[in-house]
N, C-alpha and C positions, 0 to 999 in steps of 0.2 A: 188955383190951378198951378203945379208945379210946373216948371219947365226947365227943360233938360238942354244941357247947351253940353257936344259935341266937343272934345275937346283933343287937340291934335297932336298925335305920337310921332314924334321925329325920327327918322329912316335912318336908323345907326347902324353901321357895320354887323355883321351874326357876332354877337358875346360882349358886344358892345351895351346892351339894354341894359342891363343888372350891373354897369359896374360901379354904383354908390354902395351896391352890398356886399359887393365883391371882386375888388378889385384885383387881389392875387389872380382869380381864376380870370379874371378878363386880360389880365396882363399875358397867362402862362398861354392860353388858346388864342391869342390875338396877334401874339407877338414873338414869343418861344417856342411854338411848335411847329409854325412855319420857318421860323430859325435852325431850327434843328431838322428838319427834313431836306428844306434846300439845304444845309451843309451835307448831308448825306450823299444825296445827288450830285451836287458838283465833286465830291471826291468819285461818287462811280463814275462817272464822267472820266475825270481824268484817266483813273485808271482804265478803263476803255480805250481812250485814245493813247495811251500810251503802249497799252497791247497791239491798236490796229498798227500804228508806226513801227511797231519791233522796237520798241526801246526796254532800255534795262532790264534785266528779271530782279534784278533788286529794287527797285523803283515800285514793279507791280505787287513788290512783296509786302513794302512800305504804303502802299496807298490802299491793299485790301486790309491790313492791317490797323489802317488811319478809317477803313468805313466800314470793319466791326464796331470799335470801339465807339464811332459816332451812331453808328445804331446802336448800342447798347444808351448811349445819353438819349438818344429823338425817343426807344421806349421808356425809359427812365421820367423822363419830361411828359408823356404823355400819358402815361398812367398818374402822375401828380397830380394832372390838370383834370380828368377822371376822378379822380378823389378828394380833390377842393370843391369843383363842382355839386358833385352829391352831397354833399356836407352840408 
């Protein structure tokens, strides 16, 4: 009679399970892509509150300026982490 012994999966963070196989993509969804979206955000951020206050127009020039360029990185980095992934 065989018996089957039940054997228990540890509750790791989402992308955290796979990463002996793959660590780039656990690194890039775990750690850099929340990286790069919260730096997105606190530049719109800023630049918000710097619109509400009436400050500079070269300031809000500079800071939509500073949150293309980090969206163009947050999609850059997240289509990677898409393509490591399915690999």
């Amino acid at each position: 009679m065989s018996r089957v012994v039940a054997r228990h999966q540890p509750r790791w963070p989402l992308g955290v399970r796979n990463a002996t196989r793959r660590p780039m993509a656990t690194f890039l969804s775990t750690f850099l892509v929340p990286i790069a979206i919260g730096a997105v955000a606190v530049v719109l951020l800023l630049g918000l509150a710097n619109m509400m206050r009436g400050g500079s127009p070269n300031t809000s020039q500079k800071l939509m300026r500073l949150r293309v360029l980090l969206q163009f990185v947050a999609i850059v980095v997240i289509m990677l982490t898409i393509w490591i992934m399915g690999r």
